[in-house]
N, C-alpha and C positions, 0 to 999 in steps of 0.2 A: 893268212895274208891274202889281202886281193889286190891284184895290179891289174891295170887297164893300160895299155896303147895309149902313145901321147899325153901322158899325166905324169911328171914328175915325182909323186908322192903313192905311198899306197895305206890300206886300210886295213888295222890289225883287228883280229877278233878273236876275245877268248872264248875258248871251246875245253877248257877244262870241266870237268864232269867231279859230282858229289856222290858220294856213294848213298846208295837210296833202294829203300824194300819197291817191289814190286809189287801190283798189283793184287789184293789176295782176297779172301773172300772175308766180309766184319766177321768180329769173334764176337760184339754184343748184341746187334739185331738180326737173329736168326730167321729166315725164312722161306718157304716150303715153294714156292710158285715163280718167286720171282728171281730178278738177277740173283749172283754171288760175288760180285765187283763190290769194294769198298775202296773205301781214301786212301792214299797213302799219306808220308808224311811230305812228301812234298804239292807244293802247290800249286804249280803250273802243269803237275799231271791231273791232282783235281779236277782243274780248270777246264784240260782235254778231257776228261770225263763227263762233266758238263757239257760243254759244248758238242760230244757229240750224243749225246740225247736230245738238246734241244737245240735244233740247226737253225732257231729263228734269230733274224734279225733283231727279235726286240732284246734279245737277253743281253744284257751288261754288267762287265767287269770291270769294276776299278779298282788300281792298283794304289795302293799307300804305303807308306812306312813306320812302322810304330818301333817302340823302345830304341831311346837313347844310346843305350851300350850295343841289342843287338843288331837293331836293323833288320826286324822281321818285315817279311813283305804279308804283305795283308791284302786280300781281293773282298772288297764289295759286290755281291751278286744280288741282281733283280730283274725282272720283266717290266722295261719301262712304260708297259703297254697295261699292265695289272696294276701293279705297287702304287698306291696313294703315294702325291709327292709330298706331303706334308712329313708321313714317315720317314722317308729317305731323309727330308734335311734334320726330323727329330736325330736318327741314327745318323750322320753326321754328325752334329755337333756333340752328340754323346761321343763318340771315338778321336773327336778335336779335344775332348777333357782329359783322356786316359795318355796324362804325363808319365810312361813307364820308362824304366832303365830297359828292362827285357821283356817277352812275352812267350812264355816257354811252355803254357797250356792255356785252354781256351777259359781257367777261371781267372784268368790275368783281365780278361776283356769282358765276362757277361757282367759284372758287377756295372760296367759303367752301360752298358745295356739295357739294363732294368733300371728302370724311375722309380718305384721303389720297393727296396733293397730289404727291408722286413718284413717278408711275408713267408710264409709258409713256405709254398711251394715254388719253383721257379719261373718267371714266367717269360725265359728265352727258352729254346730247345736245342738239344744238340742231335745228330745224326751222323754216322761214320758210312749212310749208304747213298752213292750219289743219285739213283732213281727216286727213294725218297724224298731229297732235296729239289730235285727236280718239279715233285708235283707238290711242294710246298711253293716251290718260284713263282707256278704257275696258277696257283691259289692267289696269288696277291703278299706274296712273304717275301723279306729280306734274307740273305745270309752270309753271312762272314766266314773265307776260310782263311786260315793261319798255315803259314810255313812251320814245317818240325810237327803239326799238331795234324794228325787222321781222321777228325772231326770236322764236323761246321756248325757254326752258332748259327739258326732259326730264330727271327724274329718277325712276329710276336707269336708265342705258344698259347692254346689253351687249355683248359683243364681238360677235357675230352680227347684231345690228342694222345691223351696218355695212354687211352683202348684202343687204339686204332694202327692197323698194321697193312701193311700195301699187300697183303696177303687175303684180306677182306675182299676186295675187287676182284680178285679171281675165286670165290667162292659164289654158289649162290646165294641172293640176297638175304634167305630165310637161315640159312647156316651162318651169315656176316652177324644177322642180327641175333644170331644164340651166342655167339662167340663175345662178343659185344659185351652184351648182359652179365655172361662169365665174369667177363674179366671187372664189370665192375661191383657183385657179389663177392669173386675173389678179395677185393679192395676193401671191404666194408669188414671180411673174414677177419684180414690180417689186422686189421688194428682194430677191432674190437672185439673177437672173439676171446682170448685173455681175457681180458678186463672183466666182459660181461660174465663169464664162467665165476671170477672170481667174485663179486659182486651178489651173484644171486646164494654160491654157496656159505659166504660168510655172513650176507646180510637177508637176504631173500628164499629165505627154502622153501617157503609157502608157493612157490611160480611152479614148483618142480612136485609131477604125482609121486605118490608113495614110495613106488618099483626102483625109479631112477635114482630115489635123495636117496633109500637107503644101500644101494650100488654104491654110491659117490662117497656115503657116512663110511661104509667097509673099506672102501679105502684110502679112505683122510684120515681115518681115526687113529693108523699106525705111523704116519707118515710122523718124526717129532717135529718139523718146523711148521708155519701158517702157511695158508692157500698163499699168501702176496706172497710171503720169501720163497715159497718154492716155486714158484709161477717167474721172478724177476732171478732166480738162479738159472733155471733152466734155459731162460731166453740169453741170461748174459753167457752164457756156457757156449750156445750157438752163435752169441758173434762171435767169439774169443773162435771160437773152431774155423768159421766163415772168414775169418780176420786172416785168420793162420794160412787156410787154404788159397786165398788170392795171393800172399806175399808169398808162398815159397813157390819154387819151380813148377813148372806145366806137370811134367812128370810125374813130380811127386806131392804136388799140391792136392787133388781131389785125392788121391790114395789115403792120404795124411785125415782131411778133413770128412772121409766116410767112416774110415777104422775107427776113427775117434769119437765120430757119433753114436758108433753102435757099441762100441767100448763104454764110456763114460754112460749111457744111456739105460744100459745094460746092467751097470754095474749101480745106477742112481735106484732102478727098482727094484732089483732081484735085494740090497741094502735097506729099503723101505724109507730111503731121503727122500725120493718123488715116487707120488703116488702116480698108479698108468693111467687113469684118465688125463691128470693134467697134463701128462707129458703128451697123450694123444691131441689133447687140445694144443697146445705149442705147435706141435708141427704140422695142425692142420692150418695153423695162420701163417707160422713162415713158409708152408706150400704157396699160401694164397700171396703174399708177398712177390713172391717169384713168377707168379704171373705177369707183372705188369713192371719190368725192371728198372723201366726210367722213373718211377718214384719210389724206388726203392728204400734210399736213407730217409725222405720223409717218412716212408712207413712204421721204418724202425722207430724213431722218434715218437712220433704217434702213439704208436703201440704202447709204449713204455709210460706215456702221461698218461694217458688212457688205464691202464692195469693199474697205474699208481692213487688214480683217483677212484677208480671201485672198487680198490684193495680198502683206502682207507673212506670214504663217503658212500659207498655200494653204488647204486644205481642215479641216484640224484646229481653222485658228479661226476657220473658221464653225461649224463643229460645239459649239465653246466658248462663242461668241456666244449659235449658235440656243440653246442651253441656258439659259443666262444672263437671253435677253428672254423666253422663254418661261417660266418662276421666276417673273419681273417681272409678266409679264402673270395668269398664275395666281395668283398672290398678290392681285390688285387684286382691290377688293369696294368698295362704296357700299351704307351703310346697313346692311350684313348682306346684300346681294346680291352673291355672286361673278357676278364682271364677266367670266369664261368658262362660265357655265351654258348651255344645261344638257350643256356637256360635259364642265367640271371643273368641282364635280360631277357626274355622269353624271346626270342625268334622263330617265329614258326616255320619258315623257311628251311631257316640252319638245321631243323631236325633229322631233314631227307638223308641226312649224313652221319646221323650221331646217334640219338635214340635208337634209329632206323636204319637201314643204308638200303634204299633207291636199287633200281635196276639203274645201269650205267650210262644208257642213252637219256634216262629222266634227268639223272646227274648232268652231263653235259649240255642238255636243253636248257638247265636252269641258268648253266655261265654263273656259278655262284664261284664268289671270291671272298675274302676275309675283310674287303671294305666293309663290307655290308653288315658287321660287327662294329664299326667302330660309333663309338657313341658322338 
């Protein structure tokens, strides 16, 4: 209550308090250099999280209210000084469409985010680390944080962003650009390594010299099921384990989903239902998978159309496949940003970041922003 001298009346304010996690370090973007601050669920500590990394003036937040029933509050963040304003009023009037009752995770709002909505991959992003967020702002990007939710939607993502970690900038540039590379070899591992295995052994053995087919024939030839059912076993066995392992308790979730691998894994060969190369092959792709965790479910998918068409067409319908997602993917764009720059389109500029990564002062000399994508 405030009373003042000479005023009749005074000014009530509530100061009841929500109980609310504290600041704690993200559990999904691990990183070796940088902060260990993440989101919480609420959003006006976000917002002080923001705000003090970037003490400029141009940064702005606006506040809304989405869902009928809950009354989530919702902060628009951008650099009014980067952000193309055309963007803003696109994402505007996206977030005037999303007529909700509630908004109780951030898939409640990307949907009306994306222009469109069938494509492969996503082409909002999300981030639980506010540093990250910060030099996304500062690129020329939107983002959305949500009350209850420890995230924030990124708008517009590229396919590139997906290898790229604030962990790159503190390495030097010749180690940012191995790592890079990695992770988009690993990418390539996880979803077609399957498929192509099984493809060249059931239709292709002429690809493979002598030494290797007849390793591969020794231990197929015991195995009673096909390369495809054993190969679409063993993967579905790893989500079912993977599945298991996220839903049960901290404690006893990885215990649960290691015993079980080497259990069931153990007991698939030593029984002669999987043969050990393929199984070798499985887990070198869901290693590679696990490199790059923000396309993770696409991978899985992937992966599975992929093995299912060289299981049954071999090598031809991967090749029809790869053609087909990669159409898909080039085609995606958000907002007027094609969502493969800058390599479809070719930007030669955009490379200093992506193919490559620049020493830091070249990067900053350049002032490059995500305008500079937009078609």
């Amino acid at each position: 209550m405030l009373i003042a001298e000479g005023m009749d009346c005074g000014l009530g304010f509530g100061v009841q308090g929500y109980a609310s996690r504290g600041v704690q370090e993200p559990s999904g973007e691990g990183n070796i250099m940088g902060a260990h601050e993440g989101f919480t669920e609420t959003v006006r500590t976000n917002m002080s999280q923001l705000r003090r990394r970037l003490k400029s003036p141009e940064l702005v937040m606006e506040m809304m209210i989405k869902g009928s029933k809950s009354n989530t509050d919702i902060c628009l963040c951008y650099m009014k000084d980067r952000v193309p304003s055309e963007l803003m009023a696109r994402i505007r009037r996206s977030l005037d469409r999303a007529d909700l009752e509630a908004v109780l995770t951030t898939g409640y709002l990307r949907p009306f985010t994306e222009e469109r909505r069938y494509r492969i991959f996503n082409t909002t992003g999300t981030t639980e680390r506010p540093d990250v967020l910060c030099s996304k702002l500062i690129e020329g990007r939107a983002a959305i944080l949500v009350d209850g939710i420890p995230y924030a939607i990124v708008i517009p993502r590229l396919f590139c962003e997906n290898f790229q970690t604030l962990d790159d900038y503190a390495y030097k540039p010749y180690y940012a650009v191995f790592i890079r590379w990695l992770k988009y070899s690993a990418f390539l591992l996880a979803v077609l390594l399957p498929a192509v295995y099984t493809a060249i052994v059931m239709y292709h053995p002429e690809l493979l010299n002598s030494t290797l087919l007849m390793i591969l024939v020794d231990a197929e030839k015991e195995a009673p099921l096909s390369i495809l059912t054993e190969a679409l076993f063993v993967l579905l066995m790893y989500e079912i384990i993977r599945e298991a392992g996220v839903r049960l308790p901290k404690p006893t979730g990885g215990a649960v989903s290691i015993i079980s691998g080497l259990i069931i894994g153990d007991a698939a060969v030593k029984s002669g239902l999987v043969s050990t190369p393929l199984l070798t092959v499985t887990a070198l792709a869901v290693l590679g998978g696990l490199v790059v965790p923000d396309i993770a479910p696409q991978i899985t998918v992937l992966r599975f159309l992929f093995l299912l068409s060289g299981g049954i067409f071999g090598l031809f319908g991967i090749s029809l496949l790869s053609c087909a997602v990669l159409a898909n993917v080039c085609a995606s764009e958000n907002y007027g940003f094609p969502y493969t720059a800058p390599f479809s389109p070719f930007i030669a500029s955009g490379m200093a970041d992506t193919a490559v990564r620049e020493g830091i002062e070249k990067l900053q000399s350049r002032g490059f922003t995500v305008e500079d994508y937009h078609e």
